[in-house]
C-alpha positions as CSV (number, residue, x, y, z in Angstrom):
1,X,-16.9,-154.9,-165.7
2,X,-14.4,-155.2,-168.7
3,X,-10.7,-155.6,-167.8
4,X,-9.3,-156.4,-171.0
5,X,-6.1,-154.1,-172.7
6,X,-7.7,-151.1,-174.3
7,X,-5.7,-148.3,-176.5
8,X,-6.1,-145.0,-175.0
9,X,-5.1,-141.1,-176.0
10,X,-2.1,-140.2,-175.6
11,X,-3.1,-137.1,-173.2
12,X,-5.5,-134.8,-172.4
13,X,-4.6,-132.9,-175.3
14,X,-5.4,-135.6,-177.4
15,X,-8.6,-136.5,-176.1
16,X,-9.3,-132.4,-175.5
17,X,-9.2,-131.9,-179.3
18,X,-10.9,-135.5,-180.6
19,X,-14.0,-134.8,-178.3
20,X,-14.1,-131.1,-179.5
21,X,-13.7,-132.2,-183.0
22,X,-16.8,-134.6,-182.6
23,X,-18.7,-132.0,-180.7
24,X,-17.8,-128.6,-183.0
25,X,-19.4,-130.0,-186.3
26,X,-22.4,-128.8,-188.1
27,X,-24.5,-128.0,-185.3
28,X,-21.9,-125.1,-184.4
29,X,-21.5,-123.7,-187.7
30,X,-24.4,-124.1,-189.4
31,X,-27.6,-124.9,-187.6
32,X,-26.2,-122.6,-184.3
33,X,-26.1,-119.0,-186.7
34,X,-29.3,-119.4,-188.3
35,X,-31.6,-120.1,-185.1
36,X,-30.0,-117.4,-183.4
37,X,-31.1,-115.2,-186.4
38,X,-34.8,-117.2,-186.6
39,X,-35.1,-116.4,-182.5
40,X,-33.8,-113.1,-182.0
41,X,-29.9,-112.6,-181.8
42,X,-28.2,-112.4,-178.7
43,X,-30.9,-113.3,-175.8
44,X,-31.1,-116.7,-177.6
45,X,-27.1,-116.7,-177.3
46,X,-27.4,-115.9,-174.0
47,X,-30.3,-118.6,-172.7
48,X,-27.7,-121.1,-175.1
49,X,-25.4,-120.7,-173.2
50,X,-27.0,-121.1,-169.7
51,X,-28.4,-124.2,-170.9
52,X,-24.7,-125.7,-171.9
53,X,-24.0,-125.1,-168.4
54,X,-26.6,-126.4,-167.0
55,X,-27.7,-129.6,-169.0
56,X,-25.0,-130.2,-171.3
57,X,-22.1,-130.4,-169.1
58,X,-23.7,-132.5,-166.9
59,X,-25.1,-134.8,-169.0
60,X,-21.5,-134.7,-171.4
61,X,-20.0,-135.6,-167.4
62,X,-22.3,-138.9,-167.3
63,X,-21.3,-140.1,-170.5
64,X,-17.2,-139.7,-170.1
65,X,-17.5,-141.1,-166.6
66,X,-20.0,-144.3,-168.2
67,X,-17.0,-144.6,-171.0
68,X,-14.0,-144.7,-168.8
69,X,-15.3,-146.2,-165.6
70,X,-16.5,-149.6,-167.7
71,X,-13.7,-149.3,-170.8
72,X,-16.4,-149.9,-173.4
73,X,-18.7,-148.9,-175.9
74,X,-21.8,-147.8,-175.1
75,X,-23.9,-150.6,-175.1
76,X,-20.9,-153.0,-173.2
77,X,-21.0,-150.3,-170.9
78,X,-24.4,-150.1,-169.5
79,X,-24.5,-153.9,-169.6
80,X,-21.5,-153.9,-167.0
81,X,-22.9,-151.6,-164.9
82,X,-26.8,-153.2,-164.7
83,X,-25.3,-156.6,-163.3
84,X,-28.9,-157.3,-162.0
85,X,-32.1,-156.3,-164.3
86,X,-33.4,-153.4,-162.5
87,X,-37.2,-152.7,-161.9
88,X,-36.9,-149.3,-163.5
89,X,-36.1,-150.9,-166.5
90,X,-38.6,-153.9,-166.6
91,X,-41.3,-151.0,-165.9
92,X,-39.9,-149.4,-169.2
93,X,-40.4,-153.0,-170.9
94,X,-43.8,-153.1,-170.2
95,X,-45.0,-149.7,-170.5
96,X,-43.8,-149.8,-174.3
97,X,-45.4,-153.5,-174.5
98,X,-48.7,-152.0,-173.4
99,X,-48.0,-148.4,-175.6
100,X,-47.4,-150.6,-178.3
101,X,-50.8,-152.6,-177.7
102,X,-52.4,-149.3,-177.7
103,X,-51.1,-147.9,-180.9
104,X,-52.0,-151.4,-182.9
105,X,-55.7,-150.6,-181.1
106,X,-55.6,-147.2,-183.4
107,X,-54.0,-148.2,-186.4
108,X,-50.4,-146.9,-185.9
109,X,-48.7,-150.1,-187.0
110,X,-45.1,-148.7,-187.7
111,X,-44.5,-147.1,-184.0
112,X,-46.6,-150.5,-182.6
113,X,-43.7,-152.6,-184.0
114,X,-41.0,-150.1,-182.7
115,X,-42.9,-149.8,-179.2
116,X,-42.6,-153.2,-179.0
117,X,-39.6,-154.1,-179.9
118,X,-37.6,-152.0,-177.6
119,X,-40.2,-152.7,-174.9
120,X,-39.1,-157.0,-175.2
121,X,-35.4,-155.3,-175.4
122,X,-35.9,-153.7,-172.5
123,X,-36.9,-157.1,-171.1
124,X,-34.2,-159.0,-172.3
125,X,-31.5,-156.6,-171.9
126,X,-32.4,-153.8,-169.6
127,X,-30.7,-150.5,-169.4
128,X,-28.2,-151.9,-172.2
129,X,-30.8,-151.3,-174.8
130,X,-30.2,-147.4,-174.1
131,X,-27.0,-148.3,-175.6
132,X,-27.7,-149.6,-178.0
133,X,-30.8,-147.2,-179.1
134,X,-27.3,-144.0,-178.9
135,X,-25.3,-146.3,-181.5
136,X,-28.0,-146.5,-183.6
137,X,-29.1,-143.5,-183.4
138,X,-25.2,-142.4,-184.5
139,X,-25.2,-144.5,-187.4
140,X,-28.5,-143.3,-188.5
141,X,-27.2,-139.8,-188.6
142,X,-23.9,-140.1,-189.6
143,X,-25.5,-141.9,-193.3
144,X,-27.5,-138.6,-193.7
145,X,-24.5,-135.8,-192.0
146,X,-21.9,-137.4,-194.6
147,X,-24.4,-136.3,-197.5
148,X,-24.1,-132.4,-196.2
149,X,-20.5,-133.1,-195.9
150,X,-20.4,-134.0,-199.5
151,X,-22.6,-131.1,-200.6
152,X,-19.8,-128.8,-198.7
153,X,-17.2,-130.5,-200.0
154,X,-18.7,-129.5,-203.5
155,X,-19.1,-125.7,-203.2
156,X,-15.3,-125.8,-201.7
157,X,-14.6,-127.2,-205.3
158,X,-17.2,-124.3,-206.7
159,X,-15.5,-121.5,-204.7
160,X,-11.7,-122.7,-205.6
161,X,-12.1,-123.7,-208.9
162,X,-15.3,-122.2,-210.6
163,X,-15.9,-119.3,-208.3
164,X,-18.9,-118.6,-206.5
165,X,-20.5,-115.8,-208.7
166,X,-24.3,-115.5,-207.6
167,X,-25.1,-112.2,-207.5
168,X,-28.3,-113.2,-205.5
169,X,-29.8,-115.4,-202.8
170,X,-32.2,-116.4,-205.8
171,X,-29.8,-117.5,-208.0
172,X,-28.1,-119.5,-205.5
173,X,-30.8,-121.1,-204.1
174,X,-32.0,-121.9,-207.8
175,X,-28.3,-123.6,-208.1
176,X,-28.3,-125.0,-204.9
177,X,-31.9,-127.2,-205.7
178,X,-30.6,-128.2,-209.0
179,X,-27.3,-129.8,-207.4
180,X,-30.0,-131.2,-204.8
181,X,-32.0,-132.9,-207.6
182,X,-28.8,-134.2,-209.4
183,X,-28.0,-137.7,-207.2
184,X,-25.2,-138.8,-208.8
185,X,-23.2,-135.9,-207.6
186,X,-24.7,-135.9,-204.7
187,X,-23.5,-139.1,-204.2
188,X,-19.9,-138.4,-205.7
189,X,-19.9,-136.0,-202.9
190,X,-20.8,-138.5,-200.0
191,X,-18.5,-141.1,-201.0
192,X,-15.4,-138.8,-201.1
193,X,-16.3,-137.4,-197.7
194,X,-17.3,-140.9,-196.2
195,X,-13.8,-142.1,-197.8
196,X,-11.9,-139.6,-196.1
197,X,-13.7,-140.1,-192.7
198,X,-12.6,-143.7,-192.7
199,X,-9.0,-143.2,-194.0
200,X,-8.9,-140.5,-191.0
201,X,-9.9,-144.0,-188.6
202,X,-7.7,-146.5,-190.1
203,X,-4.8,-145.5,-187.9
204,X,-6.4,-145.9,-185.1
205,X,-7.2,-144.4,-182.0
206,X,-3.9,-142.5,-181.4
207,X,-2.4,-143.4,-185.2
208,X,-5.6,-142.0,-186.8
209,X,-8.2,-140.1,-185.4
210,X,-6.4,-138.2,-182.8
211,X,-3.4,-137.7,-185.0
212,X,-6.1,-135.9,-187.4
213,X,-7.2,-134.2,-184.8
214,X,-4.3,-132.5,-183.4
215,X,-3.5,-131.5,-187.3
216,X,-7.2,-130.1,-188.1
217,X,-9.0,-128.6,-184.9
218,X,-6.3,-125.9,-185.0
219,X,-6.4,-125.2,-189.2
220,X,-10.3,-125.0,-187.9
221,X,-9.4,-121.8,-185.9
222,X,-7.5,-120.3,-188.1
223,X,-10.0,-120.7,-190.7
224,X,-12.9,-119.7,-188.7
225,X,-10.5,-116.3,-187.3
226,X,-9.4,-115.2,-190.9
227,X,-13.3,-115.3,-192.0
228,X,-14.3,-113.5,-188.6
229,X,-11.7,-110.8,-189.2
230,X,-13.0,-110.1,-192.5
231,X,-16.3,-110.5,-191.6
232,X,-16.1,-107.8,-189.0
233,X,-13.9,-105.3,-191.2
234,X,-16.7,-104.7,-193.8
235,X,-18.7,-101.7,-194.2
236,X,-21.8,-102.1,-192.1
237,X,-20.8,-104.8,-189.8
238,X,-21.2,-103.9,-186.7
239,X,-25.3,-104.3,-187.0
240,X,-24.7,-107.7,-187.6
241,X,-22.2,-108.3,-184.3
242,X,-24.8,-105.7,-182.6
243,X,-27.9,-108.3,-183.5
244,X,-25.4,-111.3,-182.4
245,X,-24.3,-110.2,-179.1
246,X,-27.1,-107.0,-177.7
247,X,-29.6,-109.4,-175.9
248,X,-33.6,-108.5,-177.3
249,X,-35.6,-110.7,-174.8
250,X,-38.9,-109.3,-176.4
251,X,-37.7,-111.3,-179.4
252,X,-37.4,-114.4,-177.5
253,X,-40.8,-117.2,-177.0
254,X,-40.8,-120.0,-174.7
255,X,-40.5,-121.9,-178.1
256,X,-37.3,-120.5,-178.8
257,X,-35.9,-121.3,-175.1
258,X,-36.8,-124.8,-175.5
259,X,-34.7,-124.6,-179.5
260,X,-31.7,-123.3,-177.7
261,X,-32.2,-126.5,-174.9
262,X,-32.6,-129.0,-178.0
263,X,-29.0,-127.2,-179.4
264,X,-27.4,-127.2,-176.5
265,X,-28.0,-130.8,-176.2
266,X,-26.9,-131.5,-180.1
267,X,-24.2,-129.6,-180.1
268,X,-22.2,-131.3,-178.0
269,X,-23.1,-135.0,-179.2
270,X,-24.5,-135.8,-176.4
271,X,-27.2,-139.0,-176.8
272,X,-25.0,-140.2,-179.8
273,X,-22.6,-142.6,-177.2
274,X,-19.6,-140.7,-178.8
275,X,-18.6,-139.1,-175.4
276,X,-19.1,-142.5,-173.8
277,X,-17.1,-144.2,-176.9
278,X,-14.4,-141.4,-176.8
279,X,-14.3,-141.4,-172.6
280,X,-13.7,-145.4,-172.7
281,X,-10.5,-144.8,-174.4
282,X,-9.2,-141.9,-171.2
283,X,-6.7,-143.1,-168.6
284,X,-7.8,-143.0,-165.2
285,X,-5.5,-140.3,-163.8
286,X,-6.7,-137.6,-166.2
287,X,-8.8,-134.8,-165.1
288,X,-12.5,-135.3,-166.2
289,X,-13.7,-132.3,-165.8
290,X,-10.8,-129.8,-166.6
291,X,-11.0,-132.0,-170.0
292,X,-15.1,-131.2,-169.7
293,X,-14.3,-127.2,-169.2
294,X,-12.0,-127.1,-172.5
295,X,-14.1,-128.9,-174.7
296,X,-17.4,-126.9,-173.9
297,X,-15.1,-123.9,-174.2
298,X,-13.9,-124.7,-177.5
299,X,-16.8,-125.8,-178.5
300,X,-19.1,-122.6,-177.6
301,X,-16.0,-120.1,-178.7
302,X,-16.5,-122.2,-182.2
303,X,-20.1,-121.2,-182.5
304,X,-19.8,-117.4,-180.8
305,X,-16.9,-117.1,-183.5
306,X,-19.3,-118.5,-186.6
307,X,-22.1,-115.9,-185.6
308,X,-19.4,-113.5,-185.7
309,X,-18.1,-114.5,-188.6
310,X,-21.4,-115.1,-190.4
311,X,-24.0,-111.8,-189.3
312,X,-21.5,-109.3,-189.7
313,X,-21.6,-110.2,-193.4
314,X,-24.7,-110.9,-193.8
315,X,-25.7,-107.6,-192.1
316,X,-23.1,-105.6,-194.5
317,X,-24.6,-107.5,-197.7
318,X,-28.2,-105.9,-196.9
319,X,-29.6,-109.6,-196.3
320,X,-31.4,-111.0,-194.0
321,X,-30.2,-113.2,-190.7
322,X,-33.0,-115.3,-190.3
323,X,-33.2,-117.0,-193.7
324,X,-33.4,-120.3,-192.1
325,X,-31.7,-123.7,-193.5
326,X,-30.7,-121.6,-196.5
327,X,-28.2,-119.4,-194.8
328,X,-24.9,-121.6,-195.5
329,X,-25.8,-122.8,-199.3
330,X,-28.1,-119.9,-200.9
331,X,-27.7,-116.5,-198.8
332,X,-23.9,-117.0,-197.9
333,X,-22.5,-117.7,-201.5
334,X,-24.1,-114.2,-202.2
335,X,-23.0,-112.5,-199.0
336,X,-19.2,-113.5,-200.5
337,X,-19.7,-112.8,-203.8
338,X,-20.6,-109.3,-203.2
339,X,-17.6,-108.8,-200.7
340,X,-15.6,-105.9,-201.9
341,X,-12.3,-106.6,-203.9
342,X,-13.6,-109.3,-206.2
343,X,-12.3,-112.2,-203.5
344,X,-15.5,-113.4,-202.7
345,X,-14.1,-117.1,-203.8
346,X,-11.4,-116.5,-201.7
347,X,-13.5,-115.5,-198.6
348,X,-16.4,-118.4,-199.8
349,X,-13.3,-121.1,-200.3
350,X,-12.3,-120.7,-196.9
351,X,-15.5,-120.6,-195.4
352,X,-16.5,-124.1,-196.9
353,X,-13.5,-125.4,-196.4
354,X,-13.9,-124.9,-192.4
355,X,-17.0,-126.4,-192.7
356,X,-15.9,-129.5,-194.5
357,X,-13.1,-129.9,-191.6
358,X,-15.8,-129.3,-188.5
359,X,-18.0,-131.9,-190.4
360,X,-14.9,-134.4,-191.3
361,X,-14.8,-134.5,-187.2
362,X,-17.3,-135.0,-186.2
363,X,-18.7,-137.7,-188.7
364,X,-15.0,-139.6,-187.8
365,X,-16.7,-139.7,-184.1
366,X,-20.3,-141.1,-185.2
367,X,-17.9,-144.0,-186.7
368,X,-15.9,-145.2,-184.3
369,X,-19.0,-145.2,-182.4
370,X,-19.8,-148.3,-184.4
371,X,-16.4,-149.3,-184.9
372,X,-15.9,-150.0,-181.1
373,X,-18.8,-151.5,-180.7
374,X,-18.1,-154.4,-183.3
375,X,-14.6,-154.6,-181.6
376,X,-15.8,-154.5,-178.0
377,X,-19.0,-157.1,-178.7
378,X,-17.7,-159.3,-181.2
379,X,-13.8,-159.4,-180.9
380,X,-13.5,-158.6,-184.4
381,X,-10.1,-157.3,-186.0
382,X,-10.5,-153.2,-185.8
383,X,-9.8,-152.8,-189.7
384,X,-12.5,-155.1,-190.0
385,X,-15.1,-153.9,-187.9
386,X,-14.0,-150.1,-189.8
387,X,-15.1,-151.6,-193.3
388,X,-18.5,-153.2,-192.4
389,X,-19.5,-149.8,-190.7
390,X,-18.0,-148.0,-193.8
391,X,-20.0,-150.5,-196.2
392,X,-23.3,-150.1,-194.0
393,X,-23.2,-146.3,-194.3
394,X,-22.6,-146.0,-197.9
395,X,-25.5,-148.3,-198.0
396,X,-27.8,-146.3,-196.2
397,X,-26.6,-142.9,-197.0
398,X,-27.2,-143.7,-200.6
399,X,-30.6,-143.4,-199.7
400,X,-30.5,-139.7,-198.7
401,X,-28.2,-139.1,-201.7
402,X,-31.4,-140.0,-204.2
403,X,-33.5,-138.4,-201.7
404,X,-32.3,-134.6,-200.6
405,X,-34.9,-132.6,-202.3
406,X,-37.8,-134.9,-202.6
407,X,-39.0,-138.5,-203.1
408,X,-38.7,-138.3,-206.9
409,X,-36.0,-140.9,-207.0
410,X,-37.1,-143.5,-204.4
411,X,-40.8,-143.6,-204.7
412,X,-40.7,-146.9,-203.1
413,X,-39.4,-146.2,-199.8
414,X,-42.1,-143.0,-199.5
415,X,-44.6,-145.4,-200.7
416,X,-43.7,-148.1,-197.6
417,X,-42.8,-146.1,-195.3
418,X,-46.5,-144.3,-195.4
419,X,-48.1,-147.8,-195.8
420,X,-46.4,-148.4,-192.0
421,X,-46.0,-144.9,-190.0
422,X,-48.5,-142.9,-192.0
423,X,-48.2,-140.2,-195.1
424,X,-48.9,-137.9,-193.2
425,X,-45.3,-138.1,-191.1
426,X,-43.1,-138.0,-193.9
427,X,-41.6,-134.8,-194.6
428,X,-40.5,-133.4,-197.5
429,X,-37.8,-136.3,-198.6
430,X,-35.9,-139.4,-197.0
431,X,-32.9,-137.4,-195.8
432,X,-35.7,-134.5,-194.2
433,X,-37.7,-137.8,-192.2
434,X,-34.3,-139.2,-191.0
435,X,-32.8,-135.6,-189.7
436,X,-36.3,-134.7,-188.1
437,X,-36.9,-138.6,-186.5
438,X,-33.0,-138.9,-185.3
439,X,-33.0,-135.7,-183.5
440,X,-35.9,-134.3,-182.3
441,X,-36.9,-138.6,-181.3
442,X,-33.7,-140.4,-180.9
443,X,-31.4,-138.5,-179.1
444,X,-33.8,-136.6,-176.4
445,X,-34.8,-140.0,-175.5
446,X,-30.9,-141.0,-175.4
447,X,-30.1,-138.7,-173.3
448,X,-32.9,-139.2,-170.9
449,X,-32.4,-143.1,-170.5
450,X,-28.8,-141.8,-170.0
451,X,-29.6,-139.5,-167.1
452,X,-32.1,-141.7,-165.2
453,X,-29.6,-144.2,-166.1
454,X,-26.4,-142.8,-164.2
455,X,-28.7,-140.9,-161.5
456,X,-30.9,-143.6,-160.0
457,X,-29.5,-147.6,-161.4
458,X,-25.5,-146.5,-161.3
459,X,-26.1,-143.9,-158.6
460,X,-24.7,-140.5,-158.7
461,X,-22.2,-141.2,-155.7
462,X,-21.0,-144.1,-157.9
463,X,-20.4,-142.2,-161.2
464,X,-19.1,-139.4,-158.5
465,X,-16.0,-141.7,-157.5
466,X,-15.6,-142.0,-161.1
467,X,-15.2,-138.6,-161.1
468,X,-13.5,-137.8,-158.7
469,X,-10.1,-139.7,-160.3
470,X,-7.6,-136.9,-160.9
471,X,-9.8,-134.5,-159.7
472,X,-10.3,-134.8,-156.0
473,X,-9.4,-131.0,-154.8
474,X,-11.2,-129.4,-157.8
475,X,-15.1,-131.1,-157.4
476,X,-14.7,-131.2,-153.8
477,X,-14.4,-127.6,-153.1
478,X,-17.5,-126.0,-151.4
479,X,-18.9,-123.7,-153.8
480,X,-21.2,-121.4,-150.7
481,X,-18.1,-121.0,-148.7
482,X,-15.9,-120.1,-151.8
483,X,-18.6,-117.7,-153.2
484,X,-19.6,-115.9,-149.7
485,X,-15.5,-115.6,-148.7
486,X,-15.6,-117.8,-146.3
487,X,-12.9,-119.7,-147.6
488,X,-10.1,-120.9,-145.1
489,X,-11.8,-119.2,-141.9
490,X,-11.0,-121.8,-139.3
491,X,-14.5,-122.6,-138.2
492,X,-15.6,-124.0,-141.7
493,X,-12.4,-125.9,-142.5
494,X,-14.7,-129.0,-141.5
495,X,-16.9,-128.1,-144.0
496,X,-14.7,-128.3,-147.4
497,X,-15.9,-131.1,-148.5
498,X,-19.3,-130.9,-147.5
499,X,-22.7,-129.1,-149.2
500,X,-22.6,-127.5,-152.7
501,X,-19.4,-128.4,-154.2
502,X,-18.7,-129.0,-158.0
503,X,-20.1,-132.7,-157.8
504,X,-23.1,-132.6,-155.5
505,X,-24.1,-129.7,-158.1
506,X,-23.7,-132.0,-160.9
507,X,-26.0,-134.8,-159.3
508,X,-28.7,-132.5,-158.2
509,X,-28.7,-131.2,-162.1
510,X,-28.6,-134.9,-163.3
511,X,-31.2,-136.6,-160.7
512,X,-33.6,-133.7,-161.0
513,X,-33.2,-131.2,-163.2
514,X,-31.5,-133.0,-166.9
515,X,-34.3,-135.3,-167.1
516,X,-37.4,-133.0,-166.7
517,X,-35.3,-130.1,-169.4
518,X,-34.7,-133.2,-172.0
519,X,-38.2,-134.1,-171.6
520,X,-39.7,-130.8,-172.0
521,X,-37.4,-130.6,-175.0
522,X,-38.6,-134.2,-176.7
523,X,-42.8,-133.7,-176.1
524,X,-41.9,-130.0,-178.0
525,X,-40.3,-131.8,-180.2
526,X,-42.4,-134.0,-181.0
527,X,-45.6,-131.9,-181.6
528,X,-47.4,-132.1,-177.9
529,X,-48.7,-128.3,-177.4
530,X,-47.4,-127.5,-173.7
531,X,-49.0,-124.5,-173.2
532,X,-46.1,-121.7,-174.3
């Protein structure tokens, strides 16, 4: 295991607010309002949140105890942990050689060469190749997330500066697919929020991105509470905070039960090796999970508070909740237009801009993924490491800037990417295929390797010491005797730290139960018909 110096947060504030800035992003504010309106309202807010609880915590627990037990990145981590090749992983190995044999057999060329690939990784590295799979899989998605973060930073230019005056969701979806189709500022857009991203990273860990932090997660609330209040003020409101909040369970499929699983698990950038990145960088005296508690209560106050802020408005406007995708860029512009007083660009400025800040966090963490990886592996200078990442992503990201709306302007890639993994895959455009393969493939199977990983070849009661630093009394505590009343009657004072405590709970859910959920949640994903 890795000895060397590392930098670390200054506190747990520090790292508090980083780790919620990477987890409250686009998932919270976007994506989270407009599947609760496509599954129903508040029983798919309340089955949300039961699955934060259950799987994401735990899983979120496993990654900060990987990071800070080891001190490295994600890869270097599992590499220092798997001293000895386990059999779990050469079984991995092989069954992807084989699955790879079998898909050459029918023709399925592009997923043969991937199959196999990671299957000789597997080999070669073992477990480490989870690692690596979760910093990929970041710098995958942060080339496509810093294109929405451009597009946001454009309409917080249209509502300041030209004023967002669509009168309808037609008109500003007509608007919105013409700014799609028109790359180059598209691409202005990118490279002005992928600029600012790595300016907020040049400082450093504590000079830089925390310091960012501790200036922006709180404009972020105050933002996100000035659109609430007026959300909530407006004529007609209250159907919209009723449709939020008053659970409908006859509303709710198994389909939509396994969506609020998949969220629970993006939300909190989990799979991505930013909690293991970030937790490699914690002192060993602070409390893992106090830290834990505050950032999955920030981060689930952040999404409760954009539904609150976003359906009460809708509602009021006479539109309709579950439009989807389109709910930030075409129905709200609309909704704020039509806001009494003639501040709609006001109301639509501030909106955007809390957007841009959640996404400005949270793509900061997908790049110091990679950042500490080239540091950690190859010893490079930090500045250094920042630019090739920054070049690499511009690079890539590019890509989805010609390619938002369609394959129009990159005919080329549509044309070899069907050649290898089929036409019949792609969707709609490049950025559409690298949203859809990145989360509904990459980070399921992240976040599974990462489970089996920590609760059979680390070993729960391994990780548990880990987490036990700082917080002894806390995840010892007997949950049955605390619950029943039990508590301090003399005959069960042997039996504190034995049974259902905080930690046992957390290895049962990470052994057992994490690994089935994120399982159920990738074969969904992916198509397989399960029966419900």
């Amino acid at each position: 295991m890795a000895t060397t110096e590392r930098d670390s947060w200054s506190g747990n504030l520090g790292f508090i607010l980083v780790t919620a800035g990477s987890a409250i992003g686009l998932g919270n504010i976007w994506k989270f309002p407009y599947i609760t309106g496509q599954n129903g309202g508040g029983a798919f807010v309340l089955v949300y949140l039961c699955c934060i609880f259950l799987i994401g915590v735990p899983l979120m627990l496993c990654e900060m105890a990987l990071g800070r037990h080891t001190r490295q990145n994600p890869y270097g981590a599992f590499r220092a942990l798997e001293l000895k090749r386990s059999p779990l992983g050469k079984v991995i190995g092989w069954f992807l050689i084989l699955s790879a044999l079998c898909l050459l057999y029918g023709g399925d060329y592009g997923f043969a060469a991937l199959s196999l690939l990671f299957g000789c990784l597997f080999l070669a590295l073992g477990f480490a190749t989870a690692g690596l799979f979760s910093l990929i899989a970041a710098m995958l998605i942060l080339s496509y997330y810093a294109v929405v973060g451009g597009w946001i930073l454009d309409y917080v230019y249209r509502s300041f500066w030209e004023g967002i005056n669509f009168t309808t969701p037609t008109e500003a979806e007509r608007v919105f697919l013409e700014y799609l189709k028109n790359p180059w500022r598209v691409a202005t857009g990118f490279l002005i929020f992928i600029s600012i991203t790595g300016i907020m990273l040049w400082g450093g860990i504590r000079g830089g991105i925390e310091r960012w932090s501790k200036c922006l997660m709180p404009v972020l609330f105050l933002l996100l509470v000035a659109v609430l209040i007026r959300a909530v003020t407006l004529p007609g409101a209250y159907a919209g905070v009723e449709f939020f909040l008053k659970p409908d369970f006859s509303k709710l499929s198994a389909g939509g039960v396994l969506e609020a699983l998949g969220h629970a698990f993006y939300t909190l950038s989990l799979g991505m090796g930013i909690t293991i990145t970030y937790g490699s960088y914690l002192k060993k005296e602070q409390n893992i999970f106090s830290a834990s508690a505050w950032i999955v209560f920030l981060d689930t106050m952040a999404a409760i508070m954009a539904g609150l802020a976003i359906f009460p408005a809708v509602f009021a406007m006479g539109f309709s909740p579950s439009a989807g995708p389109s709910l930030i860029f075409k129905i709200l512009p609309a909704t704020f237009h039509q806001m009494p007083g003639n501040l709609g660009w006001l109301w639509g400025g501030l909106f955007f801009l809390m957007l841009s800040i959640a996404a400005l966090t949270s793509a900061a963490a997908l790049l110091e993924s990679g950042v500490t990886f080239l540091v950690d592996q190859f010893k490079i200078r930090r500045n250094i490491a920042l630019l090739s990442c920054f070049i690499g992503t511009v690079l890539l990201g590019l890509l989805s800037c010609c390619s938002c709306a369609d394959w129009e302007e990159i005919p080329w890639v549509q044309k070899g990417l069907g050649v290898v993994f089929g036409e019949d895959r792609l969707l709609g455009s490049w950025f559409d295929t690298l949203d859809f393969a990145t989360s509904n493939w990459m980070l399921p199977l992240s976040g599974m390797l990462i489970t089996i990983f920590v609760g059979w070849i680390w070993k729960t009661r391994k990780a548990g010491r880990e987490l036990r630093r700082g917080a002894a009394k806390f995840s010892d505590e007997n949950l049955l005797n605390w619950l029943s009343g039990f508590r301090g009657e003399p005959m069960y004072q042997t039996t504190r730290n034995h049974g259902l405590t905080l930690l046992t709970g957390w290895g049962l859910l990470v052994r057992f139960l994490a690994p089935v959920v994120i399982l159920l949640i990738f074969l969904k994903f992916i198509g397989v018909n399960l029966g419900f």
